[in-house]
Structures are given as structure tokens and as C-alpha cells.
C-alpha positions as CSV (number, residue, x, y, z in Angstrom):
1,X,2.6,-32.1,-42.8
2,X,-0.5,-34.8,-42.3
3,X,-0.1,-38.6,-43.1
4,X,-3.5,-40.1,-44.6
5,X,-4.6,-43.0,-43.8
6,X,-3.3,-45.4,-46.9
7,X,0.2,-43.7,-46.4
8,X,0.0,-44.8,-42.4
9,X,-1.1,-48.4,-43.8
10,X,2.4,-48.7,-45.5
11,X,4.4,-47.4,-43.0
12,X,3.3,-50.3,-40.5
13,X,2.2,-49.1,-36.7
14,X,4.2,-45.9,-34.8
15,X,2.8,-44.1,-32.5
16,X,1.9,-40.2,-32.4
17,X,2.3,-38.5,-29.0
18,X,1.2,-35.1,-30.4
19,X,-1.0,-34.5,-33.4
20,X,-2.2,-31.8,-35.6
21,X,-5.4,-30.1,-34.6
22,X,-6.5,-29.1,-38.0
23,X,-6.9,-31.4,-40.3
24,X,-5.9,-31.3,-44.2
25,X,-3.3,-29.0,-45.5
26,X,-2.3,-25.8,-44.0
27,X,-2.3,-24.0,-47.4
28,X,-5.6,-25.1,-49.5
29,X,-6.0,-22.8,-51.9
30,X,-9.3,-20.0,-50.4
31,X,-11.3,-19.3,-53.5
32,X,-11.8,-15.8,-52.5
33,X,-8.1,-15.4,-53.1
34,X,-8.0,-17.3,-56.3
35,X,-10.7,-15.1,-57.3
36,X,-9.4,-11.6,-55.8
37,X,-6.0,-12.7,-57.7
38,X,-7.6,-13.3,-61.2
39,X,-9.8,-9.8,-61.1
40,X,-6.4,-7.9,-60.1
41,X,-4.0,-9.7,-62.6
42,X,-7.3,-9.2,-65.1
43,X,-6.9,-5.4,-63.8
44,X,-3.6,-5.2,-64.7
45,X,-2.6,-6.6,-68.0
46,X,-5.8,-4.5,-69.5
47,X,-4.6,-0.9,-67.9
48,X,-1.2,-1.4,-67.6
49,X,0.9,0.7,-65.4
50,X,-2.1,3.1,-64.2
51,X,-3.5,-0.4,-62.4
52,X,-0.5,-1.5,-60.7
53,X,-0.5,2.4,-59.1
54,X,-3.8,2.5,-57.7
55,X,-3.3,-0.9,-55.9
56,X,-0.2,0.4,-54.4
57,X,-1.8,3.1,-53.0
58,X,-5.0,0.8,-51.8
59,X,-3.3,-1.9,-51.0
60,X,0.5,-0.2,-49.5
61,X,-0.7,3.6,-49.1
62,X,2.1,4.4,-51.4
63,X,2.0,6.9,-54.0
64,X,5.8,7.6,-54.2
65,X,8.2,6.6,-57.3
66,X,7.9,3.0,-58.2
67,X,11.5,2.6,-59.1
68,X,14.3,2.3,-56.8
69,X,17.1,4.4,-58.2
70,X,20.5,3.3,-57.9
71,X,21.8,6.0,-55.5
72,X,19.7,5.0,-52.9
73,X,20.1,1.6,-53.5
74,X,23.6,2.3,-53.3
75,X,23.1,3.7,-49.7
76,X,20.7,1.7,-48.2
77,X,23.7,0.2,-46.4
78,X,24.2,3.1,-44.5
79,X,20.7,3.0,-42.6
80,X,21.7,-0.5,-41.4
81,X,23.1,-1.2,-37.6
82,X,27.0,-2.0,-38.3
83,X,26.7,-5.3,-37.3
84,X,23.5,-6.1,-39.6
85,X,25.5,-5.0,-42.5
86,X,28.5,-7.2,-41.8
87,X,26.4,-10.0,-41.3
88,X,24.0,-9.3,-44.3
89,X,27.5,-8.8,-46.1
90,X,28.8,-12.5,-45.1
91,X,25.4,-14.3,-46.0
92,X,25.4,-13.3,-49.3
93,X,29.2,-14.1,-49.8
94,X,28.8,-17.1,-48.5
95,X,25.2,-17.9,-50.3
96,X,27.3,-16.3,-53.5
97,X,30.2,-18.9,-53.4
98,X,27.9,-21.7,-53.1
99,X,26.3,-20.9,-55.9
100,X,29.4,-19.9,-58.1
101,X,30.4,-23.6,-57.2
102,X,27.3,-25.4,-58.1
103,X,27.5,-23.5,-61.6
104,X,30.7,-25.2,-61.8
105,X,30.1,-28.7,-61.4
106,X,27.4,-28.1,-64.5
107,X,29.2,-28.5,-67.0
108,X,28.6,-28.7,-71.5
109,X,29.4,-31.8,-72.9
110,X,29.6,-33.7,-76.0
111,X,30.0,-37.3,-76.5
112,X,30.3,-39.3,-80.1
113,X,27.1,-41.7,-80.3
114,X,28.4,-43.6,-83.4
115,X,30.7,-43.0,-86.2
116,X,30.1,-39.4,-87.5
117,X,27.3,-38.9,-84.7
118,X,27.8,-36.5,-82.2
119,X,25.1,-35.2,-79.9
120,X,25.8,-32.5,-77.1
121,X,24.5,-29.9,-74.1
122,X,25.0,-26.7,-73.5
123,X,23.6,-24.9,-70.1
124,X,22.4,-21.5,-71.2
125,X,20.8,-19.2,-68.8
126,X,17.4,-17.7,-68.4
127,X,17.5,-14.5,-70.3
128,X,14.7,-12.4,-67.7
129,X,14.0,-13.5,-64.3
130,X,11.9,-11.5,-61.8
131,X,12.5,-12.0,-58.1
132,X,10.1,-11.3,-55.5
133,X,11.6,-10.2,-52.2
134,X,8.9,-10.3,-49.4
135,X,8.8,-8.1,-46.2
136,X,5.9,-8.6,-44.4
137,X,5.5,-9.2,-40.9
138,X,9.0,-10.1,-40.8
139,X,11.4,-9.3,-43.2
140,X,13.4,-12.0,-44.5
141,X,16.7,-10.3,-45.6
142,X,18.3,-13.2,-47.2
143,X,15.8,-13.3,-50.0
144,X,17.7,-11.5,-52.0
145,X,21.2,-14.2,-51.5
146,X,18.9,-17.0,-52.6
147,X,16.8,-15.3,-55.5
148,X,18.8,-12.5,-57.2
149,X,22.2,-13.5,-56.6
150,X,21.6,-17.0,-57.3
151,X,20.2,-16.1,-60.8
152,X,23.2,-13.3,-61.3
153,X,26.0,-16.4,-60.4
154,X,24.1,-18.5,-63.3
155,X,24.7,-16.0,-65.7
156,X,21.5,-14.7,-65.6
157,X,21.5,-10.7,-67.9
158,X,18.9,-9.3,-66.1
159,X,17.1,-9.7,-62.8
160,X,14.5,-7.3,-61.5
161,X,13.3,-7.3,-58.1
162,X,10.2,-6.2,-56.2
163,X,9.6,-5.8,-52.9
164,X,6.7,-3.8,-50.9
165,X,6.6,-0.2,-50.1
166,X,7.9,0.7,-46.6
167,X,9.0,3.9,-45.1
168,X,9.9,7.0,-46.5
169,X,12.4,5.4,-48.2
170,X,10.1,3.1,-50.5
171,X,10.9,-0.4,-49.2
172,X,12.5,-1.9,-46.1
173,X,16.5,-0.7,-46.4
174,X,17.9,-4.1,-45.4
175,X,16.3,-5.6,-48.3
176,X,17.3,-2.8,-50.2
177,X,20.7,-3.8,-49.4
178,X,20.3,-7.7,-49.9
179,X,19.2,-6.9,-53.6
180,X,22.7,-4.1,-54.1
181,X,24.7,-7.0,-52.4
182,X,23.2,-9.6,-55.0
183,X,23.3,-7.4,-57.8
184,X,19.8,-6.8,-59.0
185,X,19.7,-4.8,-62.1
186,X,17.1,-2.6,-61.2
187,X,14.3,-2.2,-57.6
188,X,11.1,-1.4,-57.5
189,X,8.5,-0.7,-54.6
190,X,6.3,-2.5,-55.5
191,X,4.3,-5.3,-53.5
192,X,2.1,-8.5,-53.7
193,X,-0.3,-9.4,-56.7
194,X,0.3,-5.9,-58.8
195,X,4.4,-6.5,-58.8
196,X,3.9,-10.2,-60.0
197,X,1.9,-8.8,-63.2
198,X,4.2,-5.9,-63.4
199,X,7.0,-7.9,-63.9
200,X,5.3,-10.8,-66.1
201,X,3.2,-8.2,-68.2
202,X,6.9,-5.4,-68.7
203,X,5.0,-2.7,-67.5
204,X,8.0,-1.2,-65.7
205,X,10.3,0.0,-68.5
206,X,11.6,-3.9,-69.7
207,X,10.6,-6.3,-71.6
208,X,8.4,-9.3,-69.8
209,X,10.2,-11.3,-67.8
210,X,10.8,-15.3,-68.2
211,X,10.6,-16.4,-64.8
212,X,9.1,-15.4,-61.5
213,X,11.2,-16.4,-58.1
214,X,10.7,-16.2,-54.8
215,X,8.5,-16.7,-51.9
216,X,5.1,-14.8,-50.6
217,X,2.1,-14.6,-49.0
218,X,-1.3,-16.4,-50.5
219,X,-2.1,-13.7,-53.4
220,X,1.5,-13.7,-54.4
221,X,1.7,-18.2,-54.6
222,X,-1.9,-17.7,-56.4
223,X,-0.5,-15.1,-58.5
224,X,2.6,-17.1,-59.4
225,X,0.5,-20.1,-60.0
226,X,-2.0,-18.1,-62.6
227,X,1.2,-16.8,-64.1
228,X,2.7,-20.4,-64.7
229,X,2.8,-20.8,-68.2
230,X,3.0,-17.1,-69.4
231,X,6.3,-17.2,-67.3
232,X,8.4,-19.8,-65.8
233,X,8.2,-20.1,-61.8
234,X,10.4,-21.5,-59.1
235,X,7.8,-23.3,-57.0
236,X,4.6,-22.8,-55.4
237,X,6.1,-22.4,-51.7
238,X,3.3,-23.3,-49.2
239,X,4.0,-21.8,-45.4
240,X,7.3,-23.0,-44.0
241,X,7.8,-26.7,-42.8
242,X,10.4,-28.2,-40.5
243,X,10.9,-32.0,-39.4
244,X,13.2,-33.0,-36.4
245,X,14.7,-36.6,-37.0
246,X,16.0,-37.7,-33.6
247,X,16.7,-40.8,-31.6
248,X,17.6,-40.5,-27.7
249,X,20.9,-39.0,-27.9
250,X,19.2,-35.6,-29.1
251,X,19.1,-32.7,-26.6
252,X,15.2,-32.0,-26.4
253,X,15.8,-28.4,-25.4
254,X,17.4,-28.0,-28.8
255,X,15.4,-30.4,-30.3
256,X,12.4,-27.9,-29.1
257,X,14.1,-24.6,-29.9
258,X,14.7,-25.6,-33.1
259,X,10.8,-27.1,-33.8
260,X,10.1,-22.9,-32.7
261,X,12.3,-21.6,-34.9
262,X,10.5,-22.4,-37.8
263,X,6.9,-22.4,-36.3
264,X,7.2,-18.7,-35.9
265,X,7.1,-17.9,-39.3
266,X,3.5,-18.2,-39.2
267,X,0.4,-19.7,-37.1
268,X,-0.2,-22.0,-40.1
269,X,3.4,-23.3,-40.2
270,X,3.7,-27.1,-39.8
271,X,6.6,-28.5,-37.0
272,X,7.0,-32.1,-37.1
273,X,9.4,-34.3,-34.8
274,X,10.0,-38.0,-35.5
275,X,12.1,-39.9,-33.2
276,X,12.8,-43.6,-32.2
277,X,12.5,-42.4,-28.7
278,X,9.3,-41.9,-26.8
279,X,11.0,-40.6,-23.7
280,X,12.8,-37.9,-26.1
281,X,9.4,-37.0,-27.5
282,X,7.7,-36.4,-24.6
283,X,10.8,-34.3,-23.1
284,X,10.3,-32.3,-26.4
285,X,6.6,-31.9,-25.9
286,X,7.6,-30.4,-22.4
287,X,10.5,-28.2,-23.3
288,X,8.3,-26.7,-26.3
289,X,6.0,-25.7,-23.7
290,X,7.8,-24.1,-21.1
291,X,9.8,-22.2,-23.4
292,X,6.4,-20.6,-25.7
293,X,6.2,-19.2,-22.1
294,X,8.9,-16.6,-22.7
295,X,9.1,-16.4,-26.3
296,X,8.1,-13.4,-27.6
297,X,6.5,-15.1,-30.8
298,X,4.8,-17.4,-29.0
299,X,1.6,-15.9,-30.4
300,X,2.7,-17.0,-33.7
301,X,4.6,-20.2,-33.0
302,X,2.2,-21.2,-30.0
303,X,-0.5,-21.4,-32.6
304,X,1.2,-22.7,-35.2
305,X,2.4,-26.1,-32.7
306,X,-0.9,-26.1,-31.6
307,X,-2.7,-26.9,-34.6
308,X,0.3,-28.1,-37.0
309,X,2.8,-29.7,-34.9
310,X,3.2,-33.4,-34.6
311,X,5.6,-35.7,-32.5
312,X,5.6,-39.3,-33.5
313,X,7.0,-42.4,-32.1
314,X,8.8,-44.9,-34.8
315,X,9.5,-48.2,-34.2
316,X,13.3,-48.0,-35.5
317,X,15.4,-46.0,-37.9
318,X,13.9,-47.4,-41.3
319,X,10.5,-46.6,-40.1
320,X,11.6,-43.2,-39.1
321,X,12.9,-42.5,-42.3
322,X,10.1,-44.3,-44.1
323,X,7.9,-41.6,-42.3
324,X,10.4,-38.6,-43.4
325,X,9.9,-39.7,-47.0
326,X,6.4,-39.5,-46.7
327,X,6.5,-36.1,-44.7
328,X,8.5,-34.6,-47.2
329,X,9.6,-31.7,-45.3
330,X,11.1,-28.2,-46.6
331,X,13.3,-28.2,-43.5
332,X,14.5,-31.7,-42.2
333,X,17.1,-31.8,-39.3
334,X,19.0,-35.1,-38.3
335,X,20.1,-35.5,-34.5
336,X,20.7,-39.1,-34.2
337,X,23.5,-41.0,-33.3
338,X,23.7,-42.1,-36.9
339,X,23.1,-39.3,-39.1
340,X,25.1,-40.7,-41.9
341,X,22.5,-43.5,-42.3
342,X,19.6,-40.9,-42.6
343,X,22.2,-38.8,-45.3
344,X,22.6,-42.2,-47.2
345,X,18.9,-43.3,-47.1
346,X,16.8,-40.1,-47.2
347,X,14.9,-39.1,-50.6
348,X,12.3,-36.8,-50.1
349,X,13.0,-33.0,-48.2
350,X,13.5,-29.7,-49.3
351,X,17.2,-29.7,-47.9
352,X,18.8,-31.3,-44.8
353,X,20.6,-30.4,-41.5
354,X,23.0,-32.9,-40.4
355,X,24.0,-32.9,-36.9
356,X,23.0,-30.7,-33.7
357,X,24.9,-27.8,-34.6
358,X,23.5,-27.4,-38.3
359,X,20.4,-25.7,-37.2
360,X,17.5,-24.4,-39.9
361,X,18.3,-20.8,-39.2
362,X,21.9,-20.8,-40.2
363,X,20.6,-21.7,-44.0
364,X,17.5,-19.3,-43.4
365,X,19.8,-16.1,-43.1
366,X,22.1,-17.4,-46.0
367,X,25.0,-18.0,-43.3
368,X,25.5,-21.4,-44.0
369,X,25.1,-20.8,-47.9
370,X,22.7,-22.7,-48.8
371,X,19.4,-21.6,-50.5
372,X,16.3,-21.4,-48.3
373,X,13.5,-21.3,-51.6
374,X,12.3,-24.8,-50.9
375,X,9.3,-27.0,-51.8
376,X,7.0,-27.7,-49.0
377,X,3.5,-29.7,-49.1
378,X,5.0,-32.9,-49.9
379,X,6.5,-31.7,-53.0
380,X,10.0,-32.5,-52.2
381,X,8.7,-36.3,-53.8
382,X,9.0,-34.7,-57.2
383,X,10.8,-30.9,-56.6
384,X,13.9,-29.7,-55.1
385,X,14.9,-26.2,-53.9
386,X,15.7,-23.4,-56.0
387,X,19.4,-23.8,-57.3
388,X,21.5,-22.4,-60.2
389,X,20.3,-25.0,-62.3
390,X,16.4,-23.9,-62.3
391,X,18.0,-20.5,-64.4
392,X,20.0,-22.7,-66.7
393,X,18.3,-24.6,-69.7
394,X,20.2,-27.6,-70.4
395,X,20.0,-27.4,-74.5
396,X,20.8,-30.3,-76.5
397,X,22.3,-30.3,-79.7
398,X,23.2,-33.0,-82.6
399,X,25.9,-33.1,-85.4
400,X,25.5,-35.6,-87.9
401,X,28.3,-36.0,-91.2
402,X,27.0,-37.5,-94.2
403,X,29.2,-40.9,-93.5
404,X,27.0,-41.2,-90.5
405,X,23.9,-41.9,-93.1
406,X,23.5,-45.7,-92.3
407,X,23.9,-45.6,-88.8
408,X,20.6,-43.4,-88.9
409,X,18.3,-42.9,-91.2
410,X,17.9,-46.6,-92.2
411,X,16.3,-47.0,-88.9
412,X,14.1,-43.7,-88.5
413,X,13.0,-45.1,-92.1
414,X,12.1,-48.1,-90.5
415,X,10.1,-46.9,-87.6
416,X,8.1,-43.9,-89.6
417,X,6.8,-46.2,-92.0
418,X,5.6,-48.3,-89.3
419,X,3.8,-46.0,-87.8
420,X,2.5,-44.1,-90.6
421,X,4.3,-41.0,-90.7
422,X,5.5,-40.6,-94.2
423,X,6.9,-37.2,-94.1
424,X,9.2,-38.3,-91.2
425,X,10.0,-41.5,-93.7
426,X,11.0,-39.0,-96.3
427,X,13.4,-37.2,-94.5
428,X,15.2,-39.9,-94.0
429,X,14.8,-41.3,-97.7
430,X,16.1,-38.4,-99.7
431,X,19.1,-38.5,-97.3
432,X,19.9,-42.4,-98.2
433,X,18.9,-41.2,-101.7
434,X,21.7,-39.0,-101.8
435,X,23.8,-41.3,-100.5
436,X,23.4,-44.0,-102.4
437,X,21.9,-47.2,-101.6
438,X,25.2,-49.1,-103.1
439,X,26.0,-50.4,-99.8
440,X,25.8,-53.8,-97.5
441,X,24.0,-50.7,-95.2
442,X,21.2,-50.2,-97.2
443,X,20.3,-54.1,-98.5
444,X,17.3,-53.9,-97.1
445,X,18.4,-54.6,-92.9
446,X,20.1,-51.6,-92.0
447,X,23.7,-52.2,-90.7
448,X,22.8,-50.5,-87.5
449,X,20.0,-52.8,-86.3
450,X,22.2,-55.9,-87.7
451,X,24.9,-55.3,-85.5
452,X,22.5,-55.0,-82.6
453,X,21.1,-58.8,-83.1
């Protein structure tokens, strides 16, 4: 999360106590992955399933059954610690009811414009969606809650996943059982660049599906991105991002711990705090430090708050959310004395944490229910997280009756002729043709445009 130089001219003076060591975006795009993407998706729409195979076993060292069948699916519980299962079990209930809830508060409507005029909406969901469940060097085992069971709670008929090859087994077995919790219709092991075109080209037994979800390393966001347009796509999720908001009633040891906890999903992941306080930001600095001591991803998150993590000094709350809204973080906690101010004020973040208790982790594992798919490199300015309404299509519809005649076409008459489109005129002529122009509504100012003036 950088701030060029004409977004620092409008934000007036602050100070930065800490700032990035690498300059520009952490996720530019490498051409030699654009490149490597294009030849494989190339690869794989020309030779089918055949292609997606052999870079399984190049890529995965997998030469097993692609498909996850529903037996083991079923069991995959059962290789789980106790206590990961209950847990994985409450995330996606609670990641579940959230959803079922936003679903509710979208509701069809239809409203009468004018007499005989009625125009509506219907939300209709995505027929075919795709999910992509990583499990690289971490797993992430709420992917599932906030892909797959998000689309299943909008109505969604059929979700396929994919997720890479591990173990005898064919794929990691908690995220086997995220995807049975969240009701995925069918599993496959299948990884990276070859699952995307799988999916999007229905070379696994199903038709090609609508819309590709969820988050991945470079080749899958490049894959997703070449794929936009053939399919539908959530977002094109950069690494993970987390702002701190706080003023001098935050606790910097939490402040700090928190900063880590999303700095160690990878050495390029950006940690930013802003505070009105530049004793707090320099306890921060200090308590980051001491504790990469012990932290046994310090190799990761060291790096990553070495070269992408910022701590800067505003001059009061409005400049501190000024410079929020221009971070635009995926992640943004509040820990001020004030946090309804920053709830009130706020615009641009992926989703927010209100409060020191309300920590980025308890939304990362699904716990606190809400989803974790976000938009990072500024594009929380025109983007929000993945919801139930990406896998709903708002569809419009319009009823007119034949009494409804002069509120209507009289006008579109008007308009076409003016701009030349005569078949558009005519479609409106023939209709006041039928009618009859016998009427005040049709002496030459239609009725509609009179009452307006």
C-alpha cells in the first residue's frame, strides 16, 4: 500500500515513521507469468483433458484420479484433529448464516412508474460457478465458507471446486472438509493454471462454468484475469493487505501482533499502521520488532514489514481517515477512542474491524462470519468483497398495458427522431397507430412531457 506523490499533495503534511522499502506495487504483473499462463491456458483448451494431466503430474507429481469422489469427501472429517473439526464445523455455520441473511435483505421488487407502467427486478443466481480453494504453503481452510458455501446460500445449482493435489489422499483433508461442509457439488485435485481452464473450458464431465471465485498465487490471478470475459470472476486478489487505524488509546503490543498476523501470509504482503499518535507508532515499531524475534514466521512476516510495512503519523482523525481512503486496504482495523467516527466516515477498505477485540483473523478462519475474498491494491475505491450478491444477477423487467400508450411512446417518438434512429421511431409509431391518435395525448405535445413543464 504506497501513496504517490499527487495523492500525498492532497492529503496535506503527516509524517511517516516507517516506510516501504520497495517501491511500487507488491503485485505488478511478471511477464514471464503472463506469458507462462497464456502458453498453458493455450495448452489446454486445444488438448483438453490430456493437457490438464500432464501438468499435474509436472507441476503436482500427481498422476492419481482427478475427481474427488463423494465417499471420501464424505470422510475427510475423520482425518481431522477433533478440535479442528469442531472449529472448521462453527466457521462455516457461522460464515453460512451470514450469508443466508445477506440473501435475505435482497429482495425482488416491483414498483408502478405511471399508469399501466410497471417495471421490476428479480435476483436470479449464477447458474455455474467454479471455486478455487488454495493450499499452498499454508492452507487456508476457510476458503471453502467464503467461496462455495457463499455461492450454495445464493441459490447457486452447481459449484465445482478445485484444489491442489496433496497426499495420498488427493488434496489437503481439511479442505476437503471445508468444501463437504459448504456443499460443493463435486472436488477435484486439481491445482493452479490447469484447474482454472479445466473448469472454464468443462473438461471435467460439466458444462463450462460462469464464474471463477477465489483466491491464488500469481499464475492462478493471471489465469483468472486471461479468463475474464469467457467467464465471470470475483476479483483479481493481489497479496494480503492490512491497515491499523489507531490513536493513543491502542495497545501497541496488539496493535503489533495484529500488523504480523497478516504480514505472514507472504514476504510481499503489505502492513500499514496510521495513527494520530507518534508515541503509539513508535511503541508499535518496537513491539513489532521484539516479537519477529520469537515468531516462528518471522521469515515470512519479518520480510514482508521490512519491505512493505509503513507507520504514519496524521495530524488528526480526518487526515487519518483521509489517508485510509487512499490506502484502500483489504483488511482495515479501528482502535481508537472513537471508532464510530471512522464506521461513519470511512469509504474505501475491503471490510473493517471495529474495536480491539475484532481482530483480522477472527474473519480470516470464517469465525466471525464474514467473508475474507477481498479487493486489495486500492481496489476497494471501486470493489467490495465477495458477497452473495456477486452470484446473483439483479434482472430487470418491464410491463407495459396498452392504456399506458401515451405515457410512452409519444416521448421515445420524440427522442428517436431526434437522433436519427428511425426504426426505434417506428416502434413506437405503430403502437400509437394502433391506438389511435384521437386523443389530447397525441396532439402533437405528448401528455407526458406536458405535465412535466
Amino acid at each position: 500500500m504506497q501513496i504517490t506523490p499527487d495523492e500525498a499533495r492532497t492529503l496535506g503534511p503527516f509524517t511517516w515513521l516507517k516506510k516501504p522499502a520497495v517501491g511500487g506495487p507488491p503485485a505488478q504483473r511478471d511477464p514471464k507469468v503472463v506469458e507462462r499462463v497464456s502458453e498453458m491456458l493455450f495448452d489446454i483448451e486445444r488438448n483438453g483433458l490430456d493437457a490438464v494431466k500432464n501438468y499435474g503430474q509436472q507441476l503436482d507429481g500427481w498422476s492419481g484420479d482427478l475427481e474427488i469422489s463423494a465417499d471420501e469427501l464424505r470422510k475427510s472429517g475423520d482425518a481431522l484433529p477433533g478440535d479442528v473439526r469442531v472449529a472448521l464445523e462453527l466457521g462455516y455455520e457461522r460464515t453460512n448464516r451470514f450469508a443466508v441473511v445477506q440473501r435475505e435483505h435482497l429482495t425482488d421488487f416491483e414498483i408502478e412508474l405511471a399508469p399501466g407502467v410497471v417495471g421490476g427486478q428479480r435476483y436470479i443466481p449464477i447458474s455455474r460457478v467454479g471455486a478455487y480453494l488454495p493450499a499452498g504453503r499454508f492452507p487456508l481452510l476457510a476458503s471453502a465458507f467464503m467461496t462455495v458455501g457463499v455461492a450454495k446460500a445464493a441459490g447457486v445449482p452447481t459449484v465445482l471446486s478445485c484444489t491442489p493435489p496433496s497426499g495420498e489422499h488427493g488434496a489437503h483433508p481439511a479442505v476437503l472438509y471445508g468444501a463437504y461442509l459448504s456443499n460443493a457439488d463435486r472436488v477435484f485435485a486439481i491445482g493452479g493454471v490447469q484447474a482454472l481452464g479445466a473448469m472454464a473450458f468443462g473438461l471435467l464431465g460439466e458444462a463450462p462454468i460462469d464464474m471463477l471465485v477465489g483466491a491464488g498465487n500469481a499464475f492462478v490471478t493471471e489465469a483468472k484475469r486471461q479468463l475474464f470475459g469467457r467467464v465471470g470472476i470475483d476479483l483479481l486478489a493481489g497479496p494480503s493487505e492490512v491497515a491499523v487505524l489507531a490513536d493513543e488509546t491502542a495497545n501497541p503490543e496488539w496493535v503489533a501482533a495484529d500488523l504480523l498476523g497478516q504480514a505472514e501470509h507472504g514476504p510481499n504482503s503489505p502492513a500499514a499502521l496510521i495513527t494520530t499518535s507518534e508515541e503509539l507508532g513508535r511503541k508499535v515499531i518496537e513491539a513489532i520488532n521484539c516479537q519477529l524475534e520469537t515468531l516462528a514466521t518471522r521469515e515470512i512476516a519479518g520480510v514482508a514489514w521490512r519491505d512493505f510495512g509503513s507507520v504514519i503519523v496524521a495530524q488528526d482523525r480526518n487526515q487519518a481517515a483521509a489517508i485510509s481512503d487512499v490506502l484502500g486496504p483489504e483488511h482495515l482495523e479501528i482502535q481508537t477512542s472513537d471508532d464510530d467516527f471512522y464506521l461513519k466516515d470511512l469509504r474505501n477498505y475491503g471490510s473493517l474491524f471495529l474495536g480491539p477485540w475484532s481482530t483480522v483473523a477472527y474473519s480470516d478462519k470464517g469465525i466471525a462470519g464474514t467473508n475474507h475474498v477481498l479487493p486489495t491494491g486500492k481496489t476497494s475505491r471501486y470493489n467490495a468483497g465477495l458477497s452473495v450478491s456477486r452470484f446473483l444477477k439483479p434482472l430487470t423487467y418491464q410491463r407495459a398495458q396498452k392504456d399506458a400508450t401515451a405515457s410512452l411512446a409519444p416521448a421515445v417518438e420524440r427522442i428517436s427522431a431526434f437522433e436519427g434512429l428511425a426504426a426505434h421511431e417506428a416502434t413506437a409509431t405503430i403502437r400509437i397507430d394502433e391506438v389511435g391518435r384521437f386523443s389530447g395525448a397525441f396532439d402533437g405535445t405528448p401528455a407526458v412531457i406536458r405535465d412535466q413543464f
